[in-house]
C-alpha positions in Angstrom: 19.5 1.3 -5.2 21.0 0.0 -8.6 19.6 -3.3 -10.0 19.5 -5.9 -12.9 16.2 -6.6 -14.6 17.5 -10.1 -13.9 17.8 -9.9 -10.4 15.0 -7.8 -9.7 12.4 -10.6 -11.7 14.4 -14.1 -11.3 16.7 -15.0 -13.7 15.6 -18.5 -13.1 12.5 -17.9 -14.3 12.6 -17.0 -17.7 9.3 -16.8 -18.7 8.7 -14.5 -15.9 11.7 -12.6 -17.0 11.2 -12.9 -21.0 7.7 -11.1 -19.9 9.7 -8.5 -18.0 12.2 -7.8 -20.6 9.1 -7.0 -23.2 7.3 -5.0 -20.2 10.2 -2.5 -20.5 10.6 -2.7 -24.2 7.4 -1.6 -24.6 8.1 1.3 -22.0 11.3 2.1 -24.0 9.7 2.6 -27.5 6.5 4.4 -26.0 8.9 7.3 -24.5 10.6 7.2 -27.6 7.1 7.9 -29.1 5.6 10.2 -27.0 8.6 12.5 -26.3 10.9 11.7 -29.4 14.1 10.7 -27.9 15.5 7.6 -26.2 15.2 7.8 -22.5 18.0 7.8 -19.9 16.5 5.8 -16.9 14.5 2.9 -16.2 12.7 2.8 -12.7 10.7 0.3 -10.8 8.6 1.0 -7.7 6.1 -2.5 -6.5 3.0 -2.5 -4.4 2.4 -3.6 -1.2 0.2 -5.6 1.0 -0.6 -5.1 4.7 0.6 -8.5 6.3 -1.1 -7.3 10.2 -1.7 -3.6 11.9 -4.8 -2.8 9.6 -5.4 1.3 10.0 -3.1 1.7 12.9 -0.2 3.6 11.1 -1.8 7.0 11.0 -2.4 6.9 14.9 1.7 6.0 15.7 0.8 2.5 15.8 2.9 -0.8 14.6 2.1 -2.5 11.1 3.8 -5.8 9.4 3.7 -5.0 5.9 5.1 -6.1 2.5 6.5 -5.2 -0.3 5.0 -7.4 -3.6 5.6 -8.2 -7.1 3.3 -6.4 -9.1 5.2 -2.9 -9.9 5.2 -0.1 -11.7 7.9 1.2 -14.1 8.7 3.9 -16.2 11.3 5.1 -18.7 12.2 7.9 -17.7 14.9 11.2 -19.3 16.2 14.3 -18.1 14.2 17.5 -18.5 15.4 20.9 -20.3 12.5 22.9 -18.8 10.9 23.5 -15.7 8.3 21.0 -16.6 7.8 17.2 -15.1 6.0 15.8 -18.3 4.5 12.4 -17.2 2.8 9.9 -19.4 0.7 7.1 -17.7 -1.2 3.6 -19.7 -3.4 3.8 -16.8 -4.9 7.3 -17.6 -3.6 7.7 -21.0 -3.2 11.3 -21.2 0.1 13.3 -20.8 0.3 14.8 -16.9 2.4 18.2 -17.3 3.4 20.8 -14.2 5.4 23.1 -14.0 8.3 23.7 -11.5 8.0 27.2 -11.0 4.2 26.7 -9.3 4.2 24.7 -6.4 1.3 25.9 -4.8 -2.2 23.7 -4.4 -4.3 23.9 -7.2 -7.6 22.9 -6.1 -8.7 21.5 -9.2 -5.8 18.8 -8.8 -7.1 17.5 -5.6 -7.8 13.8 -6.1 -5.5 13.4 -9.5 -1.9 12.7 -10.4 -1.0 16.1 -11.3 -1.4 16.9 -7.8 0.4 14.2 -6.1 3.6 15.3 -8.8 3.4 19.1 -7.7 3.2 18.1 -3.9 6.3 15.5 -4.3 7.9 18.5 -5.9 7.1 20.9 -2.8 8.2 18.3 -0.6 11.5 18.4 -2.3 11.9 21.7 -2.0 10.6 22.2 1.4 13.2 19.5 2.8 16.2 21.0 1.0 16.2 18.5 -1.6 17.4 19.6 -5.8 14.3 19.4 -7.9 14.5 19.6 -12.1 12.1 18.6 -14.6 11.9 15.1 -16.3 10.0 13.5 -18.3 8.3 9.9 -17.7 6.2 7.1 -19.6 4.7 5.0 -16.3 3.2 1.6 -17.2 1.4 -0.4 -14.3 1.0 -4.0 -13.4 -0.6 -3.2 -10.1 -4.3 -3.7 -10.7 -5.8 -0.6 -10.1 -8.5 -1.4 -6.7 -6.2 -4.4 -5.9 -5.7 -3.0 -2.0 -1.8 -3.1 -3.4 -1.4 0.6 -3.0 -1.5 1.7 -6.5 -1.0 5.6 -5.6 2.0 5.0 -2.9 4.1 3.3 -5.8 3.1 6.1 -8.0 4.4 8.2 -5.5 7.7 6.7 -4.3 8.6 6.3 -8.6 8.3 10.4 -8.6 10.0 10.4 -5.5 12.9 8.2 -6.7 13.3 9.5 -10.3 14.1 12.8 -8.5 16.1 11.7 -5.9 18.4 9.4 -8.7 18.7 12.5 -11.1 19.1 15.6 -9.4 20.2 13.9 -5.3 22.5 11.3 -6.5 20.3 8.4 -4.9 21.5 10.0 -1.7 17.7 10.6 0.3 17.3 7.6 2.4 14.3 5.6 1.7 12.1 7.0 5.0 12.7 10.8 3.9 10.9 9.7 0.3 8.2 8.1 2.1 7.6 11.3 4.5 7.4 13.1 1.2 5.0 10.5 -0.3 2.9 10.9 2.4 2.9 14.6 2.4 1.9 15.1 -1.2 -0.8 12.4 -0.7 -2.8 14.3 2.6 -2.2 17.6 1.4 -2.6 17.2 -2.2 -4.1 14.3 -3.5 -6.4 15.4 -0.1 -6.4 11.7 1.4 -5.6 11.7 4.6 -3.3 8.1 4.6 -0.6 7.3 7.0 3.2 6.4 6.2 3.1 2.4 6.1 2.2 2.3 2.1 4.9 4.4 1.2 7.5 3.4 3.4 7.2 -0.1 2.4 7.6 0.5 -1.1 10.1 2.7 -0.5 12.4 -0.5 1.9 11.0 -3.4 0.2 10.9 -6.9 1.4 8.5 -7.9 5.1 8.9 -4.8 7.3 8.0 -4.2 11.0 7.0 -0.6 11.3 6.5 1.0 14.8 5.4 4.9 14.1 5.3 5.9 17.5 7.8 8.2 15.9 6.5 8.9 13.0 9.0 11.5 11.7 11.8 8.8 12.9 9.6 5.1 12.5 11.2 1.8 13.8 12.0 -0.1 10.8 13.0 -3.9 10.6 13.6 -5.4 8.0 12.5 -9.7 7.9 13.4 -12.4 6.1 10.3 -14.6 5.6 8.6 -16.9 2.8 5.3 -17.8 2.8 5.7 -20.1 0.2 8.5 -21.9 2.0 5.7 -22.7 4.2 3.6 -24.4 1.1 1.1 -21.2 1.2 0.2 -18.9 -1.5 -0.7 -15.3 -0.4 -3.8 -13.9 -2.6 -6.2 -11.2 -2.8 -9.3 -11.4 -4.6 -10.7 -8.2 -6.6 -14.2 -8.1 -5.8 -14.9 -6.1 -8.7 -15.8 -2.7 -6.6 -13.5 0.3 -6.9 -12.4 2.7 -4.1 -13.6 5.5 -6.0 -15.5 8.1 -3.7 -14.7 6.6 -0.8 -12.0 8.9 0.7 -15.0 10.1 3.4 -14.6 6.5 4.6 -11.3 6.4 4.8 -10.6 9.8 6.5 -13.4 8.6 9.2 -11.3 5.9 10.7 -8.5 8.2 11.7 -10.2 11.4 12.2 -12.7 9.5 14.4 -9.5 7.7 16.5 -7.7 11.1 16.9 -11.4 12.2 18.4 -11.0 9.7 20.7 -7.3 10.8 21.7 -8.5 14.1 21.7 -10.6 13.5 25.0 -7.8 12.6 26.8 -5.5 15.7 25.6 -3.5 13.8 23.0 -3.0 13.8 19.3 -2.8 10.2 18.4 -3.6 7.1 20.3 -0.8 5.5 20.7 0.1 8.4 23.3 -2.5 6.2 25.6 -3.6 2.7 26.4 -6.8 0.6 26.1 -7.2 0.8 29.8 -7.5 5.0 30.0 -9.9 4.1 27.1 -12.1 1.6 29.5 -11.8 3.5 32.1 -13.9 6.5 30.6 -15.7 4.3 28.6 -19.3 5.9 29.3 -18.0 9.7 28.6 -16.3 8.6 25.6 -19.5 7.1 24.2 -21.7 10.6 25.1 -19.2 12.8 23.4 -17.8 10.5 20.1 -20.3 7.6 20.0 -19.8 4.1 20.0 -18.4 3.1 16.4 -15.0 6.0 17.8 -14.7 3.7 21.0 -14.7 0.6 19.0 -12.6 1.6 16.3 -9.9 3.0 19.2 -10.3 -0.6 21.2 -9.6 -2.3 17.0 -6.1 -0.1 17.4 -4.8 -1.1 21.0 -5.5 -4.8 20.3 -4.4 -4.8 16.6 -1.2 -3.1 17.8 -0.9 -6.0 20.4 -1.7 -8.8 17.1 1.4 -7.0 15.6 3.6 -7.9 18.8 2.7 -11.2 18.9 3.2 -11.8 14.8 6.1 -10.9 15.4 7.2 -13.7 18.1 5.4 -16.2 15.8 7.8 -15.5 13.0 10.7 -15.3 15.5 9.5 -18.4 16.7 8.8 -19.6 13.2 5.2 -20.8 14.7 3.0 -20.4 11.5 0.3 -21.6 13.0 0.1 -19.3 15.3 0.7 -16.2 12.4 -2.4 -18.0 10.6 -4.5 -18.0 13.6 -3.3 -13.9 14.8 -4.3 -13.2 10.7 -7.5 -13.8 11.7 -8.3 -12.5 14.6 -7.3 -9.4 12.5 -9.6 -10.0 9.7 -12.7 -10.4 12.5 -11.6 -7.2 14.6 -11.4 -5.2 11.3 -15.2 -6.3 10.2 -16.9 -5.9 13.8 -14.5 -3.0 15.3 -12.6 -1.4 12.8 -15.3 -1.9 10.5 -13.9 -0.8 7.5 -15.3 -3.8 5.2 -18.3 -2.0 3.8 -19.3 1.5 3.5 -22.1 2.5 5.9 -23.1 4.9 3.4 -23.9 2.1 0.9 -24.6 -1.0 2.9 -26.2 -2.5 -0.2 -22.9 -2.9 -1.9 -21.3 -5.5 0.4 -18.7 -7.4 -1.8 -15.7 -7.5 0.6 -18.2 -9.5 3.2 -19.3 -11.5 0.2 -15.1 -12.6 -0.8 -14.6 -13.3 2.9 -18.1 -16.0 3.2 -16.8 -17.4 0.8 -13.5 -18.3 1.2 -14.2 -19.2 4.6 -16.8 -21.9 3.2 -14.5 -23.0 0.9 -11.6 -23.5 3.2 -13.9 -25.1 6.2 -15.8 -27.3 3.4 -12.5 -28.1 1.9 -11.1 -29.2 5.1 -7.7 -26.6 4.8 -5.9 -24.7 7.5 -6.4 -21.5 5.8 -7.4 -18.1 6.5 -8.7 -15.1 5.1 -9.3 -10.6 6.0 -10.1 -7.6 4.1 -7.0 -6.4 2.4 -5.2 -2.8 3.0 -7.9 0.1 3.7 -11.3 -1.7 3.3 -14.4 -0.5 2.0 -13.9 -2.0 -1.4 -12.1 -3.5 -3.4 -9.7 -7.1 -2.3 -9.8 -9.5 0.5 -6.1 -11.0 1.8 -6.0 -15.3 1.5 -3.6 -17.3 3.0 -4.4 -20.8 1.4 -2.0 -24.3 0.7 -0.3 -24.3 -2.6 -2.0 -27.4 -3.5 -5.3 -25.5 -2.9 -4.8 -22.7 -5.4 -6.3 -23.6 -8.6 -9.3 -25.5 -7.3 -10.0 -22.0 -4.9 -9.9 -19.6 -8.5 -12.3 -22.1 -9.9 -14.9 -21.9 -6.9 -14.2 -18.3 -6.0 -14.0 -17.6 -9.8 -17.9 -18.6 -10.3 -18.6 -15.2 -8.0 -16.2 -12.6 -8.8 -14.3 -14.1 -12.2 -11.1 -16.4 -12.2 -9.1 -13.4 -12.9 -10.2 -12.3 -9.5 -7.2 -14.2 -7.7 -4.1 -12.5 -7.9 -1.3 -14.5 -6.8 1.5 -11.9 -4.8 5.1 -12.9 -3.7 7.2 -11.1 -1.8 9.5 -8.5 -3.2 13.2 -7.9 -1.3 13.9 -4.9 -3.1 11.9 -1.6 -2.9 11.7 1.0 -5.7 14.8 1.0 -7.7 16.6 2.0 -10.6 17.6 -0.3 -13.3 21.1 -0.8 -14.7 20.1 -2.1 -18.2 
């Protein structure tokens, strides 16, 4: 997809805009300086927030997710060599691999360089034209913001190559399914496809992955802020850093529970089968399996009925389903601290707090851990009015700058017509 600058930031908005315009600039004149010639491309991918369906992607479950304003970019020009040649402000360092390996390199596992030679392989392996570029990436996606830093990264390598050597032609689902590969298999985190697919769509998506190779997609039309809400997350100041062993537990202790029932994934059954064994299922994969699977069959339920809220436009009803998600994450899913630090509790913390503040403050408000848990943001959904006097009280704990304000984004990654 081809775009303005202008109607990809709000022309109305100039100061937003006027801030964008220097964003690329910047971009512009570091490629110039780091490879010596004016690039060809300008690229945008944006984060993304998990609106309901918390860990239920990588089981074939459904999700209601978003695509938000806070993006990535990068200036980007054609290579000569077999060589992607990528340079990133976030790790300020050039990232360089070469086309003719496309094998894992085990020292990659975990880092960029990986993720760029598994995009590549994916490429390949689905009959798509690879080449070499090169890229200077700047971020506005705070890095542990629950925003899914790594899946825009992912979907801007997938979309550079897909506009240069595809002719834009690979539809948005095939870069995702590409994404997603070169994140399990290379980065070595074991994610499912929501992140990247709604990055790669944009706008509020319905996702059912029962299919996962074909996914329902839906694309909505919805404001919060037409409502008079803000949508936040707070950064409680802890990274995600070392916790992929959480992370991988959730679905590797979910298919364990499929498992005992001859399935791969746990949507191929239903909360009842799950009851109905309830005591062999707690001999063979413990108790924290069983409750995690029961968090999936009633989240994918939450995700039904969100969606008859918005269909209904009942957004008291979307508030109240938000947070009966936020409580079955902490007691079921449990995903809002890591049980192999319980002494670090700052996602808990974020959500005391805001819930004092809102019931003190007399608000219809609600608030839930934000995208994979552990660490790192909480989710609010708070008046407009609200806002500033929340960043004061919440700032006193984590920092003002803690509160980052998202908005909806209706266009996925694209590139720029400048």
């Amino acid at each position: 997809m081809v775009t303005t600058i202008g109607d990809l930031y709000g022309e109305k908005n100039n100061r937003n805009l006027e801030c964008q315009i220097l964003r690329f600039e910047k971009v512009r004149n570091g490629y110039v300086d780091k490879f010596g010639s004016v690039p060809s491309y300008m690229f945008s991918s944006p984060g993304r927030t998990e609106l309901c369906g918390n860990h239920t992607d990588h089981n074939g479950g459904k999700v209601l997710a978003a695509a938000v304003n806070p993006d990535m970019i990068a200036a980007v020009g054609k290579g000569e060599d077999l060589y992607v040649k990528l340079f990133s402000d976030i790790y300020d360092e050039v990232i360089s691999v070469n086309l003719s390996n496309l094998d894992k390199v085990e020292k990659e596992r975990e880092t960029s360089a990986g993720i760029i030679r598994g995009i590549l392989k994916g490429f390949v392996d689905h009959g798509y034209r690879i080449g070499g570029f090169s890229a200077y990436v700047s971020s506005a996606i705070p890095i542990g913001s629950g925003l899914s830093t790594s899946a825009s990264f992912e979907i801007l390598v997938c979309e550079i190559l897909n506009q240069i050597y595809n002719d834009g032609k690979i539809p948005p689902r095939e870069l995702a399914i590409i994404g997603k590969y070169a994140e399990n298999e290379y980065f070595g985190k074991p994610c499912g496809l929501m992140d990247q697919l709604t990055i790669a769509e944009g706008g509020v998506v319905y996702i059912d992955f029962k299919n996962e190779e074909n996914p329902e997609v839906r694309k909505l039309n919805y404001s919060f802020s037409e409502k008079g809400y803000a949508l936040l997350v707070v950064d409680t100041g802890h990274s995600h850093a070392d916790l992929t062993n959480e992370y991988a537990s959730i679905p590797g202790e979910m298919r364990e529970i499929a498992k005992l029932f001859g399935v791969d994934k746990l949507r191929e059954i239903c909360e009842s089968d799950v009851l109905e064994k309830i005591e062999v299922i707690r001999n063979k994969a413990g108790d924290r399996a069983l409750l995690r699977s029961l968090h999936f069959f009633s989240e994918n339920d939450r995700v039904d009925r969100i969606m008859k809220a918005i269909g209904k436009d009942d957004f008291e009803a979307y508030l109240d389903i938000v947070q009966e998600s936020g409580n079955s994450s902490f007691k079921y899913l449990q995903n809002c601290y890591s049980a192999s630090n319980p002494h670090m509790q700052s996602i808990s913390l974020a959500l005391f707090l805001t819930e004092k503040f809102i019931r003190e403050e007399g608000l219809r408000g609600t608030c839930r851990v934000h995208g994979g848990g552990f660490a790192g943001t909480i989710q609010v959904y708070i008046p407009i009015e609200a806002v500033e006097e929340y960043k004061n009280f919440i700032g006193k704990y984590f920092g003002r700058d803690s509160v980052i304000p998202i908005e909806i984004r209706k266009d996925g990654v694209v590139i720029l017509n400048r």
